[in-house]
C-alpha positions, -999 to +999 in steps of 0.1 A: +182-238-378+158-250-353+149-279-373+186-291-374+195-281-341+165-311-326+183-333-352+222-333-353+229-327-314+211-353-311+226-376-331+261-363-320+252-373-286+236-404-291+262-415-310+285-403-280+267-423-254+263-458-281+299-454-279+307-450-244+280-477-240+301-503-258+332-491-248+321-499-211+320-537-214+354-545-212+368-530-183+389-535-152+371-543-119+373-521-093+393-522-060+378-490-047+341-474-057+324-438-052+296-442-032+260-449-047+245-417-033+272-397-044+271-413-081+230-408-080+232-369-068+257-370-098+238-385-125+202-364-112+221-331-115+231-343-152+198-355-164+187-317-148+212-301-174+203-326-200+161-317-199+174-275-200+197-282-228+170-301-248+136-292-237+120-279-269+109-244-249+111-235-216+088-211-213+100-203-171+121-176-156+131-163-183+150-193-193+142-190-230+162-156-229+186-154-256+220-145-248+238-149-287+216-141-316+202-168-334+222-170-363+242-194-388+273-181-375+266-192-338+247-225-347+275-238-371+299-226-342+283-246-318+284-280-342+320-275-342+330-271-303+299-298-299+321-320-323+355-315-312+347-318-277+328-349-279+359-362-302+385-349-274+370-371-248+364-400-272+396-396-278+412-394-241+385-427-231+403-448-256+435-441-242+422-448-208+414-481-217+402-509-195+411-484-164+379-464-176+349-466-155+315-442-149+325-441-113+350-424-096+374-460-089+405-477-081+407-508-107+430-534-105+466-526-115+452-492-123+475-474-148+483-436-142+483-423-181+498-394-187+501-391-223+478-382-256+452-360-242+463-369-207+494-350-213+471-318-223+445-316-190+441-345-167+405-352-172+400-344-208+370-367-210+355-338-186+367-316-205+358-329-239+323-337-221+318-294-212+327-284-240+300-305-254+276-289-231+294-254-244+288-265-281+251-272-276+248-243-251+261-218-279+240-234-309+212-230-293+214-198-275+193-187-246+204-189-210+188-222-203+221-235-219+246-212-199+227-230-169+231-268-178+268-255-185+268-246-150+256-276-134+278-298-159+307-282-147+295-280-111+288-315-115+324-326-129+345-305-109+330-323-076+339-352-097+376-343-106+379-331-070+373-364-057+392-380-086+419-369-081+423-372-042+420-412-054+446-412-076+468-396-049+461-415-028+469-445-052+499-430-076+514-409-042+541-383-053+540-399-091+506-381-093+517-353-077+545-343-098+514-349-130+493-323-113+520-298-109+524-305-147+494-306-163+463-287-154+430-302-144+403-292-170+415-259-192+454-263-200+474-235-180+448-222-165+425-247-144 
């Protein structure tokens, strides 16, 4: 399974990032941008997660610690939340449209969707994005993955945080009434 596993996540998440790559050209500009700092602190903490995730062994504090047996059962597992998560948030950036962007922004005429996955969580990209992280996390097995999970979510939720104090302050008691309706990350609960 090993041999797979430094193979098809890969390719899953290459493919991911090609597309989100390509997908970024044709975009809104922005009226309103995150900080550089904050968007560097951001993207360290991810590439952090990225190296525990992938790393072939990590060796350190007991990070190579299994916590699911290795076993067809949890590999195959993990392809599929790894899959379906990565599709979710495809999925919810193509509805978003020209108003996407890397950055927490305000673009111009910036649209409030609420529909498709949008009607499901608010930021299903983050969402499809963890449960990527949870996919690979479970697939592989040992507590170096529960950690990048950690910081991926850690990382995000800051994200959402700010996020969504933007689009209040942009949409006013229109985004209000969305986040009374529709959770955040995990629908009806978060």
């Amino acid at each position: 399974m090993q041999y797979v596993y430094n193979y098809l996540f890969p390719a899953m998440w290459i493919s991911y990032l090609v597309y989100w790559w390509t997908m970024s050209a044709n975009i809104k500009s922005p009226v309103r941008t995150e900080a550089t700092l904050s968007r560097l602190i951001r993207s360290i903490l991810l590439i952090f997660a990225v190296v525990l995730i992938w790393l072939p062994r990590i060796p350190f504090l007991l990070l190579d610690l299994r916590f699911l047996p290795q076993s067809d059962w949890c590999f195959w597992s993990g392809v599929i939340i790894t899959a379906g998560g990565l599709s979710f948030s495809i999925w919810a950036r193509s509805l978003l449209g020209k108003n996407w962007s890397q950055a927490v922004t305000v673009k111009e005429d910036h649209q409030l969707i609420t529909s498709g996955a949008y009607a499901l969580v608010r930021h299903p990209i983050y969402t499809g994005f963890i449960l990527g992280f949870v996919g690979s996390s479970v697939a592989l097995g040992e507590c170096r993955g529960l950690i990048a999970v950690a910081f991926v979510f850690g990382v995000l939720l800051y994200k959402l945080r700010l996020e969504d104090k933007w689009l209040h302050d942009q949409f006013g008691k229109s985004y209000e009434i969305y986040c009374q309706r529709v959770s955040a990350l995990i629908p009806f609960i978060l």
